[in-house]
Structures are given as structure tokens and as C-alpha cells.
MARKOL-65105 format. One record per residue (C-alpha): residue number from 0; residue in three letters; chain; y, x, z. Coordinates in Angstrom, 2 decimals. Layout:
residues N
<nudren->NUM vexkol->ala lumpa->A y->Y x->X z->Z>;
...
end
This chain:
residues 263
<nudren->0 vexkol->unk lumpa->A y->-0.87 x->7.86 z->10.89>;
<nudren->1 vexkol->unk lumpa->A y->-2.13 x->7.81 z->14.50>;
<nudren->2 vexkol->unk lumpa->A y->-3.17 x->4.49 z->15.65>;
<nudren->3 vexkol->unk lumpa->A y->-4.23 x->4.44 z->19.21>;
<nudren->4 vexkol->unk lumpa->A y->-6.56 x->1.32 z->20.53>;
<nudren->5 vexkol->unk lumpa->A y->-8.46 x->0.05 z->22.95>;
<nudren->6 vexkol->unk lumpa->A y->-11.67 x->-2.23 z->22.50>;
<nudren->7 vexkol->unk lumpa->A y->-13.51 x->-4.18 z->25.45>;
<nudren->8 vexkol->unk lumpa->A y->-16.54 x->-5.79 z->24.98>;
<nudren->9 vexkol->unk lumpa->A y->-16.74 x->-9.43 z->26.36>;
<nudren->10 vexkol->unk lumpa->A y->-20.38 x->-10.60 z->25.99>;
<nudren->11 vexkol->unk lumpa->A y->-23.17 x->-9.04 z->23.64>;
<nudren->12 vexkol->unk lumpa->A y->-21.91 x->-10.87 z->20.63>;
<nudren->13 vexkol->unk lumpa->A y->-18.03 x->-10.98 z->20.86>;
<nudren->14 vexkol->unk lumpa->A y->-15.50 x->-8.39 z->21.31>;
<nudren->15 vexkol->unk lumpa->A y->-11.75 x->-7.79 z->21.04>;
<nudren->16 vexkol->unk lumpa->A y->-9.77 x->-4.95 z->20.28>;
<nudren->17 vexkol->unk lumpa->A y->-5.84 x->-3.89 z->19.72>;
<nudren->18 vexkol->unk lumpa->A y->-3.90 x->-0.72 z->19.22>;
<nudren->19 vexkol->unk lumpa->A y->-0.78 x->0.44 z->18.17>;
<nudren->20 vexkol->unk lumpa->A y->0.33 x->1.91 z->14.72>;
<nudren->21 vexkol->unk lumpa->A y->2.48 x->4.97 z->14.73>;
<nudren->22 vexkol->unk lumpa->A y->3.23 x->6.59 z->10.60>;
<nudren->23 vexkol->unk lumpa->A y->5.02 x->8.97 z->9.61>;
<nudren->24 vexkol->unk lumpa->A y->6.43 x->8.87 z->6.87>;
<nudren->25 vexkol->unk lumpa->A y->8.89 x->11.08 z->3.97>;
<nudren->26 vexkol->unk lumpa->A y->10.10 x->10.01 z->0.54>;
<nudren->27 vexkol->unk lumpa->A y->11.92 x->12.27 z->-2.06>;
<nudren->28 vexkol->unk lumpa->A y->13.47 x->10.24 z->-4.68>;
<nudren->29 vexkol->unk lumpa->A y->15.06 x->11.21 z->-7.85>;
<nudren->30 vexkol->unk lumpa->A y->16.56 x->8.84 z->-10.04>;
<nudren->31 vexkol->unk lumpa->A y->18.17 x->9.94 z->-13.20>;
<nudren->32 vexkol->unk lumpa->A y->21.51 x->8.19 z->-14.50>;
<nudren->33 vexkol->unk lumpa->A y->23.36 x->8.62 z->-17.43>;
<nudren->34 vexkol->unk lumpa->A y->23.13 x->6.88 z->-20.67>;
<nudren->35 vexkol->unk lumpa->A y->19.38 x->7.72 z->-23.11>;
<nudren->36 vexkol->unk lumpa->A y->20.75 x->8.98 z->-26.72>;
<nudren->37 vexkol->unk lumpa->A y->24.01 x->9.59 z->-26.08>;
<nudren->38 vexkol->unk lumpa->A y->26.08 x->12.55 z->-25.94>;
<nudren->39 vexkol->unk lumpa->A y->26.89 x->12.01 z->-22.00>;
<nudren->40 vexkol->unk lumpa->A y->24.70 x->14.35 z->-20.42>;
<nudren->41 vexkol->unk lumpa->A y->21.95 x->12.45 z->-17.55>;
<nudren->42 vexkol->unk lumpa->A y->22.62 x->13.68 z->-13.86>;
<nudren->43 vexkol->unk lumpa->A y->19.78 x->13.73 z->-11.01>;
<nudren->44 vexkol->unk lumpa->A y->20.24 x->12.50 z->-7.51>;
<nudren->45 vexkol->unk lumpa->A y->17.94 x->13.71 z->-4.82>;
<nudren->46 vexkol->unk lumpa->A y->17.90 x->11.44 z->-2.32>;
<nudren->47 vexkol->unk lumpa->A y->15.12 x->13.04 z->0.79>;
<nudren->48 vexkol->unk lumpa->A y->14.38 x->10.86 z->3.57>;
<nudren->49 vexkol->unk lumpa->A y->11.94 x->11.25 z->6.69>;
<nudren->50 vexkol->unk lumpa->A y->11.34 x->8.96 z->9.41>;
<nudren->51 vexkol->unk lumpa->A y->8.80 x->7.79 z->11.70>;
<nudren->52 vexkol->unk lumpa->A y->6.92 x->3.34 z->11.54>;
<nudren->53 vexkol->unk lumpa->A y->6.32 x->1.42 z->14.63>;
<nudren->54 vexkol->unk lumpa->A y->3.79 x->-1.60 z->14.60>;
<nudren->55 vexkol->unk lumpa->A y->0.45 x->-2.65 z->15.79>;
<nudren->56 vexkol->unk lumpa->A y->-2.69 x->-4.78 z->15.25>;
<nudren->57 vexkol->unk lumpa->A y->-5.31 x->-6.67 z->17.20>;
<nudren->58 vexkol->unk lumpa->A y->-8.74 x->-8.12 z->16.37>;
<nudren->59 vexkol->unk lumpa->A y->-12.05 x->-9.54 z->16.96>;
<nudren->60 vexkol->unk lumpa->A y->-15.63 x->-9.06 z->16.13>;
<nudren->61 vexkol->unk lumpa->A y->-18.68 x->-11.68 z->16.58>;
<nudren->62 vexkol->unk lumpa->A y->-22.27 x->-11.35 z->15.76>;
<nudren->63 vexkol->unk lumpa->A y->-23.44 x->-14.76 z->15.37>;
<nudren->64 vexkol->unk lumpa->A y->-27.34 x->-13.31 z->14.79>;
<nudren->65 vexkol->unk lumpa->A y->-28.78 x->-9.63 z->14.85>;
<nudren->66 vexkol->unk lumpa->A y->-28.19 x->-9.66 z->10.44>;
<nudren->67 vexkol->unk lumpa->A y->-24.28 x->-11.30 z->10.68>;
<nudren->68 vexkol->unk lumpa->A y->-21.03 x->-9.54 z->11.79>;
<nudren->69 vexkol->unk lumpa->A y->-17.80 x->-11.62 z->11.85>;
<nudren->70 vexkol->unk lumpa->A y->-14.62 x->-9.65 z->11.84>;
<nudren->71 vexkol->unk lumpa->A y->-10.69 x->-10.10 z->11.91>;
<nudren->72 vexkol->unk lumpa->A y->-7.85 x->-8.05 z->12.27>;
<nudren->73 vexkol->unk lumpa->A y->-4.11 x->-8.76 z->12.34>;
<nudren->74 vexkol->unk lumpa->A y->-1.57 x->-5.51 z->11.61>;
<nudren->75 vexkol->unk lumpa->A y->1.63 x->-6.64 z->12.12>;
<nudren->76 vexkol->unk lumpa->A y->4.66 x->-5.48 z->10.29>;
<nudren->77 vexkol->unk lumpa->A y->5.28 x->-1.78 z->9.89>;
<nudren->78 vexkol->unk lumpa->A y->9.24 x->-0.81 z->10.39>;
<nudren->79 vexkol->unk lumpa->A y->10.19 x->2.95 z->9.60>;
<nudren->80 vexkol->unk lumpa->A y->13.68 x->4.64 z->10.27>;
<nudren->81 vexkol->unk lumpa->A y->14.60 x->6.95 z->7.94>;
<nudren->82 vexkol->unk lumpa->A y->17.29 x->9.03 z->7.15>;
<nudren->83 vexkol->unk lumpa->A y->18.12 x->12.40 z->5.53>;
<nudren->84 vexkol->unk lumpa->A y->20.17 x->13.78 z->2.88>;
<nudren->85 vexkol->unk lumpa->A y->21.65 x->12.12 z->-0.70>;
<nudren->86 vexkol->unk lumpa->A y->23.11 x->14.88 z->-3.44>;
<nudren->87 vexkol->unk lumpa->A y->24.62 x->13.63 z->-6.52>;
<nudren->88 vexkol->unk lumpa->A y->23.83 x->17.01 z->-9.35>;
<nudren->89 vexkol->unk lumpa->A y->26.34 x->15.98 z->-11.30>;
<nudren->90 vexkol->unk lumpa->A y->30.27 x->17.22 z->-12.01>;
<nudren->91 vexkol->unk lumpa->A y->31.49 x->17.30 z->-9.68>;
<nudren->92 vexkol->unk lumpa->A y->28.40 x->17.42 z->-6.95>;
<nudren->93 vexkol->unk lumpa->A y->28.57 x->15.17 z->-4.02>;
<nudren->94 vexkol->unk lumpa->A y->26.59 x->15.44 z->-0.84>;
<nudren->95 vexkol->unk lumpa->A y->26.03 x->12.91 z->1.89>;
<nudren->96 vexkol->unk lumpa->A y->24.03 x->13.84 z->5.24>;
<nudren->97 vexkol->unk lumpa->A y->24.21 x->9.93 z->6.68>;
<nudren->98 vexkol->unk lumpa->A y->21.76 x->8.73 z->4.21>;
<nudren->99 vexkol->unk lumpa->A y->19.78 x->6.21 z->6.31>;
<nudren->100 vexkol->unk lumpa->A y->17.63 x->2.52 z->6.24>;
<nudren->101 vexkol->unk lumpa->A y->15.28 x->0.84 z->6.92>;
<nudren->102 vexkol->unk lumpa->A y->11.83 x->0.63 z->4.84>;
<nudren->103 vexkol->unk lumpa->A y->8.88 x->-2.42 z->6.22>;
<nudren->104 vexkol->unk lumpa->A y->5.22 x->-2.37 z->4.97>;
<nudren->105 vexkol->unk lumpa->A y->3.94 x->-6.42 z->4.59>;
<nudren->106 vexkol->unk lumpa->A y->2.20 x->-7.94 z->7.66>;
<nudren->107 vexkol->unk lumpa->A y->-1.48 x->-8.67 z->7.15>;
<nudren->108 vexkol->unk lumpa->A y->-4.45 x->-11.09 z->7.82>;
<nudren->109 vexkol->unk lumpa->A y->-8.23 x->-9.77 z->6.92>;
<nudren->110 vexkol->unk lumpa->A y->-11.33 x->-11.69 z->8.01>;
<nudren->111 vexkol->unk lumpa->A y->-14.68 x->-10.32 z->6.85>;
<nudren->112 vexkol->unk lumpa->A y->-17.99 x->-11.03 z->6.84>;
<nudren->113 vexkol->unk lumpa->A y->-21.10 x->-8.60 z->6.69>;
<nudren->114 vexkol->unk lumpa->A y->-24.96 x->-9.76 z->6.35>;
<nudren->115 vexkol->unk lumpa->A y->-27.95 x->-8.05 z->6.01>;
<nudren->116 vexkol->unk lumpa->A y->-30.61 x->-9.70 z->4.26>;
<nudren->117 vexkol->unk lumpa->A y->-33.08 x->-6.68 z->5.12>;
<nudren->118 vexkol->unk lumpa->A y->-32.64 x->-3.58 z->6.76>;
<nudren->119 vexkol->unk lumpa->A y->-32.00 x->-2.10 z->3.43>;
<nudren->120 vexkol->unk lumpa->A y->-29.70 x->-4.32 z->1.70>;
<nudren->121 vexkol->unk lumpa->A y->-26.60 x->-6.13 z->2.84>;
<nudren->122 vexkol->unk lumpa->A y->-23.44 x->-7.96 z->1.49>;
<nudren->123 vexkol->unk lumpa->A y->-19.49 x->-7.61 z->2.77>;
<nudren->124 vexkol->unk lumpa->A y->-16.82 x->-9.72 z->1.83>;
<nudren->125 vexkol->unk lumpa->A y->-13.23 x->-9.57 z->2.87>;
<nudren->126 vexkol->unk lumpa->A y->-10.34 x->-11.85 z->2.33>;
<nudren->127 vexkol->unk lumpa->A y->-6.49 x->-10.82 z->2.89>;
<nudren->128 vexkol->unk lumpa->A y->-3.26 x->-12.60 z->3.22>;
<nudren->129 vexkol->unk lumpa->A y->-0.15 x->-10.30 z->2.70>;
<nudren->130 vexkol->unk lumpa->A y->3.18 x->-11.56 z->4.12>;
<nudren->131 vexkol->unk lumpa->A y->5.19 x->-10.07 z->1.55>;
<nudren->132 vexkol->unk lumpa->A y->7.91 x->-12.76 z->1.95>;
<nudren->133 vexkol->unk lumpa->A y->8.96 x->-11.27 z->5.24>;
<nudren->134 vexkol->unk lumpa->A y->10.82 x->-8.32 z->3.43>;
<nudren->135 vexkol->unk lumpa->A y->13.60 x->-9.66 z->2.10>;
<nudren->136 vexkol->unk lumpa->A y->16.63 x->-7.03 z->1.81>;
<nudren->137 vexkol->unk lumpa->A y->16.62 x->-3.75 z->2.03>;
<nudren->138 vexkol->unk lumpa->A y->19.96 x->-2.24 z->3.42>;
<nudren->139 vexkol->unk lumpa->A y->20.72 x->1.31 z->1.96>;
<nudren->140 vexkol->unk lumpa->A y->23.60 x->3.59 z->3.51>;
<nudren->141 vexkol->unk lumpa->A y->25.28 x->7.13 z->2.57>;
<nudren->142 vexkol->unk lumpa->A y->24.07 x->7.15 z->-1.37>;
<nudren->143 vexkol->unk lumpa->A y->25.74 x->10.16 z->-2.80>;
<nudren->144 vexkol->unk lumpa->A y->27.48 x->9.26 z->-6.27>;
<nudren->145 vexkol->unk lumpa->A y->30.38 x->9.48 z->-8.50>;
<nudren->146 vexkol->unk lumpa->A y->32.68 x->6.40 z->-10.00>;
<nudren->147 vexkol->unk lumpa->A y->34.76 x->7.88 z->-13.17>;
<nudren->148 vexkol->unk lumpa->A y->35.44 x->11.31 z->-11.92>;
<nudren->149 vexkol->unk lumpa->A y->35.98 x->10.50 z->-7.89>;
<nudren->150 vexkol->unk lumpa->A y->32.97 x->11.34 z->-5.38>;
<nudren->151 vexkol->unk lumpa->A y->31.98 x->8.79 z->-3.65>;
<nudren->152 vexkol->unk lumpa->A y->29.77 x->7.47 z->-0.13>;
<nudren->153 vexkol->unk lumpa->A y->28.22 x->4.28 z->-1.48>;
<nudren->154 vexkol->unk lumpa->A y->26.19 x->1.40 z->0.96>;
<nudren->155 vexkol->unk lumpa->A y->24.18 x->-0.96 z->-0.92>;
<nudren->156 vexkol->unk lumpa->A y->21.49 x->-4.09 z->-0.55>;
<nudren->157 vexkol->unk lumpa->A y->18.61 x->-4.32 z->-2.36>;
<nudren->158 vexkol->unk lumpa->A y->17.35 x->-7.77 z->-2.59>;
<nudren->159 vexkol->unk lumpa->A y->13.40 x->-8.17 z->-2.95>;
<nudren->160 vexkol->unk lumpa->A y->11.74 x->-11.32 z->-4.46>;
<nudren->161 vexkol->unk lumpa->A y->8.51 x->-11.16 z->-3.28>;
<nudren->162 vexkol->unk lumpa->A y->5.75 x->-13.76 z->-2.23>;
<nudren->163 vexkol->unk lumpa->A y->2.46 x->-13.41 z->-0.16>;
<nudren->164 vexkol->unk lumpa->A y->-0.49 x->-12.88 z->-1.78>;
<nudren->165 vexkol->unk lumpa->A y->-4.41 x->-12.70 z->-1.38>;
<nudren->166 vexkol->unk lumpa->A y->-6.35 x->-9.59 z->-1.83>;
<nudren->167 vexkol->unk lumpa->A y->-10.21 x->-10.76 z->-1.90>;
<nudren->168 vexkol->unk lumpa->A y->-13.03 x->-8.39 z->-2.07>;
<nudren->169 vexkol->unk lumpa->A y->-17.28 x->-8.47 z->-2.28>;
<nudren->170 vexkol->unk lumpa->A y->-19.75 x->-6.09 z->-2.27>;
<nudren->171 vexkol->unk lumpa->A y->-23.57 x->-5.02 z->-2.07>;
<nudren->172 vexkol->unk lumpa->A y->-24.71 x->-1.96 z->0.06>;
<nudren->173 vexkol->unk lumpa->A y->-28.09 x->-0.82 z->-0.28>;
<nudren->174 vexkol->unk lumpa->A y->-30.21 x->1.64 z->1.48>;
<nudren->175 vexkol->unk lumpa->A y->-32.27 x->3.50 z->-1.36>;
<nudren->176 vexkol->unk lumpa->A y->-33.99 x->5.82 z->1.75>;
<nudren->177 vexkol->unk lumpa->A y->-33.35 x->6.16 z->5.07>;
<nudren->178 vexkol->unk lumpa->A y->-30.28 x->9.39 z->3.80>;
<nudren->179 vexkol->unk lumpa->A y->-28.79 x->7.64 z->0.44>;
<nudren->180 vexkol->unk lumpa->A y->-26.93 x->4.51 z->-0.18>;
<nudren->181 vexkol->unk lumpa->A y->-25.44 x->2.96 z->-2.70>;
<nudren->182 vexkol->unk lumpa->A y->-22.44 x->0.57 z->-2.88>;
<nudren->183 vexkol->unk lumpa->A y->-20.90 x->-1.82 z->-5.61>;
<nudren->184 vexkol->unk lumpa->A y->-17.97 x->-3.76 z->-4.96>;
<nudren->185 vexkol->unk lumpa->A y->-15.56 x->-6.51 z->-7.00>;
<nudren->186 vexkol->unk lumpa->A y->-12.07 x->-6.83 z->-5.36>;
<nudren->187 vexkol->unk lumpa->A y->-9.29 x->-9.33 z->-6.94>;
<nudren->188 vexkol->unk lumpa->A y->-5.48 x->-8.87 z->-5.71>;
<nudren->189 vexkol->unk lumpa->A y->-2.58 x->-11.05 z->-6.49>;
<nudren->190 vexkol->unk lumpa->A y->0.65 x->-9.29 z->-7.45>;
<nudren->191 vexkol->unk lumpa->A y->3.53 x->-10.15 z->-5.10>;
<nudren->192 vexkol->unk lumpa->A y->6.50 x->-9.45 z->-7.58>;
<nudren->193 vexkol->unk lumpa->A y->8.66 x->-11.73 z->-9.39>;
<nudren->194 vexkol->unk lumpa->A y->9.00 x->-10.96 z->-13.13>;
<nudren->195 vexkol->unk lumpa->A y->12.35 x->-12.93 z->-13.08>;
<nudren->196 vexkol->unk lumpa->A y->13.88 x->-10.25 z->-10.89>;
<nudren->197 vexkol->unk lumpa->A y->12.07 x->-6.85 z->-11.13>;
<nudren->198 vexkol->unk lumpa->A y->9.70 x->-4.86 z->-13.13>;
<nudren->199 vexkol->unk lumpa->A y->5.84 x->-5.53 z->-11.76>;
<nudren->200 vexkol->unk lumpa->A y->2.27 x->-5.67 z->-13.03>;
<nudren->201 vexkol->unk lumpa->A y->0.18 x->-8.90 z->-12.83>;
<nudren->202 vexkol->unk lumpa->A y->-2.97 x->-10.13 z->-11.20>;
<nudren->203 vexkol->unk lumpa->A y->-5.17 x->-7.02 z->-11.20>;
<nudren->204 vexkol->unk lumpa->A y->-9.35 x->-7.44 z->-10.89>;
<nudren->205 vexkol->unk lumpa->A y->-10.81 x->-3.55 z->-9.51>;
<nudren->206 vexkol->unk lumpa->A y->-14.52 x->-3.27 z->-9.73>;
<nudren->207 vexkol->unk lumpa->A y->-15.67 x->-0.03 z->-8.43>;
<nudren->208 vexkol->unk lumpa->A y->-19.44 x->2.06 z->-7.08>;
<nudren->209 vexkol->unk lumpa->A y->-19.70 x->4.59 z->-4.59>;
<nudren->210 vexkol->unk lumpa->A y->-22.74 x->6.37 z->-3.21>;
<nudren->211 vexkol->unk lumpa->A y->-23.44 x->8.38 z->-0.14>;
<nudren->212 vexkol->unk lumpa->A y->-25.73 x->11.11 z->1.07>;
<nudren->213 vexkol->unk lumpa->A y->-26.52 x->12.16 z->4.55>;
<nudren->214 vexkol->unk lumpa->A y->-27.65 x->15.82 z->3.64>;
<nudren->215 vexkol->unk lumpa->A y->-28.34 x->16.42 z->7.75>;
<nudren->216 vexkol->unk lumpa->A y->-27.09 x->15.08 z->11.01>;
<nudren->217 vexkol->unk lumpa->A y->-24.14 x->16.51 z->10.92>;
<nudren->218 vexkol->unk lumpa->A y->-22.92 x->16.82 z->7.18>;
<nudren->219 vexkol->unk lumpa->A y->-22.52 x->13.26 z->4.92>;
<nudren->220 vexkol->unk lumpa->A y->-21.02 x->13.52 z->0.98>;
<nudren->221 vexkol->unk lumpa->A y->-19.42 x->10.49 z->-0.24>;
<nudren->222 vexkol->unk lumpa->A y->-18.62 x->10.11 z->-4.33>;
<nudren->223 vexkol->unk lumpa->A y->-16.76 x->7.00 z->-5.78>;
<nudren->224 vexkol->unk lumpa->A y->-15.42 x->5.36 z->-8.98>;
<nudren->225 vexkol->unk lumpa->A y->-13.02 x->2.51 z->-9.38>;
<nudren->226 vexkol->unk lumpa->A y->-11.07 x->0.77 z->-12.64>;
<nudren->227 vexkol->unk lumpa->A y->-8.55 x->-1.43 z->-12.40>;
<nudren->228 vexkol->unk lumpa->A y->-8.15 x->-4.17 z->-14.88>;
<nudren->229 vexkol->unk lumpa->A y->-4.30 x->-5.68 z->-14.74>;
<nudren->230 vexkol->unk lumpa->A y->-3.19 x->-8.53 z->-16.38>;
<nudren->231 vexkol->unk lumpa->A y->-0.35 x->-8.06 z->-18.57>;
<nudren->232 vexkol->unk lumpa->A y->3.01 x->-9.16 z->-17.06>;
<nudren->233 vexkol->unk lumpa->A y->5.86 x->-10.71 z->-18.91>;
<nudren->234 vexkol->unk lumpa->A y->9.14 x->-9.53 z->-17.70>;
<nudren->235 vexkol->unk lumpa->A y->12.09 x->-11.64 z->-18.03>;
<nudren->236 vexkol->unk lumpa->A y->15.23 x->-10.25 z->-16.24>;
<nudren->237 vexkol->unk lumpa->A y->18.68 x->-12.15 z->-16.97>;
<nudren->238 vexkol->unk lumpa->A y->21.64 x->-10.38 z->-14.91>;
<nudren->239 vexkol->unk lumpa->A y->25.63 x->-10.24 z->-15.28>;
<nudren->240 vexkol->unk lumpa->A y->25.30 x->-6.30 z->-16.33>;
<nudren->241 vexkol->unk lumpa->A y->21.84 x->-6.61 z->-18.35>;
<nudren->242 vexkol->unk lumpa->A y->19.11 x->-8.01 z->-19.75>;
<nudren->243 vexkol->unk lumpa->A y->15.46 x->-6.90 z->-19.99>;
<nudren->244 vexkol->unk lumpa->A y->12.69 x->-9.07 z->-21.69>;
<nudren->245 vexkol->unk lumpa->A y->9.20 x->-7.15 z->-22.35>;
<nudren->246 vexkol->unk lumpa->A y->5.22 x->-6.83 z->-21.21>;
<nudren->247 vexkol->unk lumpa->A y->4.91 x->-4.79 z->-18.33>;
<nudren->248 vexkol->unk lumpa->A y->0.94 x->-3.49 z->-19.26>;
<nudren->249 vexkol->unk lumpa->A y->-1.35 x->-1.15 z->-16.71>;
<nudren->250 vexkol->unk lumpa->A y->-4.54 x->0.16 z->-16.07>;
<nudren->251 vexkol->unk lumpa->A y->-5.96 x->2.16 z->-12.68>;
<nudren->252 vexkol->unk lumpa->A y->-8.80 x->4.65 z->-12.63>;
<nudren->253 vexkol->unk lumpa->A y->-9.76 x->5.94 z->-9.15>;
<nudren->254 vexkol->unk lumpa->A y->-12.18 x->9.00 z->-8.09>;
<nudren->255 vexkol->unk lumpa->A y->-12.97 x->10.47 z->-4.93>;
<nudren->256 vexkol->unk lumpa->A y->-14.98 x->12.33 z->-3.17>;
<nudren->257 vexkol->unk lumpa->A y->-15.40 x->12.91 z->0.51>;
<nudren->258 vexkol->unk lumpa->A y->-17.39 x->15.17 z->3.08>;
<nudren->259 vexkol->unk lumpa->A y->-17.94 x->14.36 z->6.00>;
<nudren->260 vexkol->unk lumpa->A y->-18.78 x->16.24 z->9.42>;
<nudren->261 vexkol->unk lumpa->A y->-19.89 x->14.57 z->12.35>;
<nudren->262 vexkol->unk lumpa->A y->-19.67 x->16.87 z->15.33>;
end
């Protein structure tokens, strides 16, 4: 990603800022057909794709008093072009080199908040509104396959059934000494699927801690934990070719850690 942006500062308490969002992007996806405990042997396609996203964002920051910070940020939609290669490994093998669509990342609201009770400890709160709804269809051209025992070029839509959701996060930061802090945070996100038409996870609650260390002016370490908790998801999928009827369950565990040089 390289996201380029400006920021001018109006008076001492309000500011505005924009840029623009250039991603690149590559995908390499391969789906396995064929029919589970049977004698018909499964076949992989590798389908490899690269492209470059377009969009951009704007924002705002206020600071009401010296302790409050009022922040928000629109990123528009993302849009990436992509195209590469499709080969179907099967008997006989087909290749297509006019694989191409289009793939969108969901348009977003944030407004935060961060307050600082004392110079040592502070809280920051955040609240998202995904446009999900926006992608709709996704238009796939050049898939490499096979029908009976005939190669073929197939083109197909991919219909999406999503809604917008909120993604709402709080958290405590606190300055143990002037070189260490410590961080705790709760974040709740709504999932945007549609059990009645694809395969998702529910409501998910993360609650995660993270500490950092300033070990001189120029070097900071960064450590973090995370769990997700996920509400179990019934799936109910009716169509003219199938049916599929289960709980979709999850769990997430995140760890990182990150060093940092400031030159």
C-alpha cells in the first residue's frame, strides 16, 4: 500500500487531511473439484491473479481541550484490476491467459475519540460503519475448466449478500514510566454475511493487551495478544443444485511483535 496525503492545519484545534490509496495486490487460488469418496479422482485449478486498487480517504481532527482529541476518517471504496492466468490440472489440462475482474474492499466511516485523564492514563474509543452492501456482484472472466470431456473458457457472476455492519472498539493506555506502556482493548464487530446464501461466522467480540518499550530514542519494541470470541453461525443454504444446513463455529488467536526504528 502507498497512500499519499496531505494535512493542513486550520486553527490550533481543528485540522483536515486527505490522500489517496494506491494497493497492490496478488491472489493465488486453488480450488479443488471432483467428488470426496468416490472413485473420480479431484483435479486442482490454479487460478493467479495480480493487479493494482485505486481509492482514497479524507478526514478531520479537533481538540476540543488540551486532554480530548476528536477524529474521523472516510476511505472510500477500494477497486482493484486484476488479471492473470487460470489452468485447469485435470485430463485433459486447459489453460486460459484472459483471466480477469474486478475485486472492491467495503467503504468505511470511523470516528474516534481519545482522552487523557492524566498524563499517564488515557482512554480511545472508535466506532466503524462498513458499507458492505455496495459490493454486490462480482463478474469473473477466462476460468479455465472442463464440461464432460471438452475444455472449456467459462465467465461467471458471483452474487454477494452482504449488509453493513459496525465494528466498535475501547481501550485504556497507560504510561507505567516515562519508556513503557501498556494497552488493553475490547473491540465488537458485526459479521456482514448472510447465512441464507454463503458460509460465514457470526458476531465476533476480540479482547486483546499489548505493551511497548522505548529501549532508546531511536529503537521502540512492541508485543501483543488478541482472542477472538465468535458466535456460532447457523448456516442454512437452500439452492436448485444443493443444500447445506450446519454451525459454522470459529475462534481467532493473534500475536505480534514489532520493532521499531525511528531515524
Amino acid at each position: 500500500d502507498v497512500v499519499p496525503a496531505i494535512a493542513v492545519r486550520i486553527t490550533d484545534a481543528f485540522s483536515l487531511g486527505g490522500g489517496i490509496n494506491i494497493s497492490y495486490a496478488n491472489f493465488h487460488l486453488k480450488p479443488i473439484v471432483g467428488l470426496p469418496g468416490s472413485n473420480v479422482a479431484d483435479s486442482q485449478s490454479n487460478n493467479q491473479s495480480d493487479g493494482t486498487g485505486y481509492g482514497a480517504n479524507a478526514g478531520f481532527l479537533y481538540k476540543p481541550t488540551s486532554q480530548t482529541v476528536l477524529g474521523f476518517n472516510y476511505r472510500s471504496i477500494t477497486t482493484y484490476h486484476l488479471s492473470g492466468t487460470s489452468t485447469y490440472n485435470g485430463s485433459p489440462q486447459v489453460i486460459s491467459n484472459h483471466y480477469h475482474y474486478l475485486s472492491r474492499t467495503p467503504a468505511r466511516s470511523v470516528l474516534s475519540i481519545n482522552h487523557f485523564f492524566t498524563q499517564a492514563f488515557g482512554l480511545i474509543g472508535t466506532i466503524q460503519r462498513i458499507q458492505w452492501s455496495a459490493i454486490t456482484n462480482m463478474h469473473i472472466n477466462g476460468i479455465a475448466n472442463v464440461v464432460g470431456n471438452t475444455p472449456v473458457i467459462l465467465n461467471a457472476s458471483v452474487p454477494y449478500y452482504l449488509h453493513d455492519t459496525w465494528l466498535a472498539t475501547l481501550g485504556t493506555h497507560y504510561r507505567m514510566t516515562p519508556k513503557w506502556i501498556l494497552r488493553v482493548a475490547g473491540t465488537y464487530s458485526q459479521s456482514p454475511g448472510n447465512p441464507h446464501y454463503q458460509i460465514t461466522n457470526g458476531d465476533s467480540f476480540i479482547l486483546g493487551a499489548s505493551t511497548g518499550y522505548e529501549i532508546d530514542k531511536i529503537i521502540t519494541i512492541d508485543g501483543s495478544y488478541a482472542h477472538g470470541f465468535i458466535k456460532n453461525q447457523n448456516i442454512d443454504i437452500t439452492g436448485g443444485r444443493f443444500l447445506i444446513n450446519g454451525i459454522n463455529e470459529a475462534s481467532r488467536d493473534s500475536v505480534s511483535i514489532k520493532l521499531t526504528f525511528n531515524i
